[in-house]
C-alpha positions as CSV (number, residue, x, y, z in Angstrom):
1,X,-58.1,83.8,15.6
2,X,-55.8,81.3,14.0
3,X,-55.7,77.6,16.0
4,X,-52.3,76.9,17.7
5,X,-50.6,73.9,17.2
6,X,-50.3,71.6,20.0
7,X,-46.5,71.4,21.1
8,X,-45.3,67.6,20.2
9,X,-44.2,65.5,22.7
10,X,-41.6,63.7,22.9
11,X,-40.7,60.3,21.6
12,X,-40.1,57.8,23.9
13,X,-36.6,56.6,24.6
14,X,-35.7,53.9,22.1
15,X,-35.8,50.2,24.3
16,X,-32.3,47.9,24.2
17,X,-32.5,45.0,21.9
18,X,-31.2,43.0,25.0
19,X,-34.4,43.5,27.2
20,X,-36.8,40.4,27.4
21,X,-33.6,38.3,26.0
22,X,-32.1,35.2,28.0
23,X,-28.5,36.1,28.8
24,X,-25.6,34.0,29.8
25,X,-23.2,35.8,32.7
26,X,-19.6,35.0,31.4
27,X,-17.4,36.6,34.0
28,X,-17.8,37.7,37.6
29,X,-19.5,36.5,41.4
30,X,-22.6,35.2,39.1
31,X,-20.2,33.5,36.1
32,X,-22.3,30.3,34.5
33,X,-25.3,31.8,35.4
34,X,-28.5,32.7,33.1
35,X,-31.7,34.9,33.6
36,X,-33.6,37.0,32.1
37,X,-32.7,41.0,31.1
38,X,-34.4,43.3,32.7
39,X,-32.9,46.6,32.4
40,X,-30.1,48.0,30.1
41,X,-28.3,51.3,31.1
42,X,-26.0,52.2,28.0
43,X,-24.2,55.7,26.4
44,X,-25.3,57.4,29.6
45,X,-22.6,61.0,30.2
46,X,-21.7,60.0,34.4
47,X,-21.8,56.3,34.9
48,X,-20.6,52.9,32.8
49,X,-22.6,50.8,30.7
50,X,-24.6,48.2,32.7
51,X,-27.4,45.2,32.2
52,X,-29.7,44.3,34.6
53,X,-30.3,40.8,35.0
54,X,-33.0,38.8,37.0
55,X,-30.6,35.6,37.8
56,X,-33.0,32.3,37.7
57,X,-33.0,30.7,41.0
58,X,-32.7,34.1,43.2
59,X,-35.2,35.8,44.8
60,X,-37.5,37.6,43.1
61,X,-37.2,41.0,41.9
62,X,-33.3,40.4,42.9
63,X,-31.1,42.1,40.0
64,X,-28.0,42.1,39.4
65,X,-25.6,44.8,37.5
66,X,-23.2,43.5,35.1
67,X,-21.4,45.0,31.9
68,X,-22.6,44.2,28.5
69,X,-19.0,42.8,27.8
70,X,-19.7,40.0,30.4
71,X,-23.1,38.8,29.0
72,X,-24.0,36.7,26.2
73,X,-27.8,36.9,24.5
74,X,-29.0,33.6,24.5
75,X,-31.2,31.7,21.1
């Protein structure tokens, strides 16, 4: 009897480039302010592109949503 070949799995999503980064928020309630990346939500079919931010100075584990077009990556 001939071995069968395990099915592959699948990769794992690729990770955002932005995640880990310092960001800047340009525009919005949370404009001037910096954090950290947390999250990225981006090409998904029902809802808009979004970046998840931990704001520096809020409580933690306090995110909040704002569109890539309103965040700058930080050196």
């Amino acid at each position: 009897m001939a071995a069968t070949r395990k099915p592959q799995a699948e990769s794992p999503p690729i990770r955002d480039p932005i995640i880990g980064r310092r960001v800047r928020v340009l525009r919005g309630p949370c404009a001037g302010k910096q954090g950290k990346a947390v999250n990225a939500f981006r090409q998904r079919i029902a809802t808009p592109d979004r970046i998840m931010i931990e704001i520096d100075g809020a409580m933690p584990g306090w995110l909040v949503s704002i569109p890539p077009e309103d965040v700058e990556v930080l050196p």
